[in-house]
C-alpha positions as CSV (number, residue, x, y, z in Angstrom):
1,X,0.1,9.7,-1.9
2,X,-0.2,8.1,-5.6
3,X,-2.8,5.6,-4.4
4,X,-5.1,8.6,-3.1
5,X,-4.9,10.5,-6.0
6,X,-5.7,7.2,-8.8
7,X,-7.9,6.0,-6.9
8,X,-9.5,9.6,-5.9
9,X,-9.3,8.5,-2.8
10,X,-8.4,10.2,0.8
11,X,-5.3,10.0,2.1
12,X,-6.4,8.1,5.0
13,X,-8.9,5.6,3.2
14,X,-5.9,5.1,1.1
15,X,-3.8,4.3,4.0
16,X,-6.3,2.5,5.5
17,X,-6.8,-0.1,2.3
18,X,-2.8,-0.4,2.5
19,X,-2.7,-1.4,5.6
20,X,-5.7,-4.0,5.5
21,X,-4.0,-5.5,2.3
22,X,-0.4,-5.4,3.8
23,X,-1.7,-7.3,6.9
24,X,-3.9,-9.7,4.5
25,X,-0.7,-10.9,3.2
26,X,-1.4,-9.5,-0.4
27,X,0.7,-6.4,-0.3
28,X,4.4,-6.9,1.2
29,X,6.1,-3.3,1.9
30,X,9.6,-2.6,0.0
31,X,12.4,-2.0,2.5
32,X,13.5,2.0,3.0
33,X,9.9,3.3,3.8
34,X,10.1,6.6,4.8
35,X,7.6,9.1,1.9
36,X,8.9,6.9,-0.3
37,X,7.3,3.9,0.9
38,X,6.4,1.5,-1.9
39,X,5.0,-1.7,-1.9
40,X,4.3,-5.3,-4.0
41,X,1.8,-8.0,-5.2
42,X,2.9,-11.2,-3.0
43,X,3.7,-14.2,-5.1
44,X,2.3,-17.0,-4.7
45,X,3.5,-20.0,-6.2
């Protein structure tokens, strides 16, 4: 997991922060998921 290993993070606190943000509304999640999950800053106009 990318985000684990900038932020030198475990894989679960990292999935954890993901998750908080995605349901937050300031992450949205890319379609596909899978390993190759990748998400996006939600823009707010």
């Amino acid at each position: 997991m990318v985000f684990a290993v900038s932020t030198k993070a475990s894989q679960d606190t990292a999935l954890r922060d993901i998750t908080d943000l995605v349901e937050r509304g300031i992450l949205v999640r890319d379609p596909g998921g899978g390993r190759s999950t990748s998400y996006l800053l939600k823009v707010i106009a």
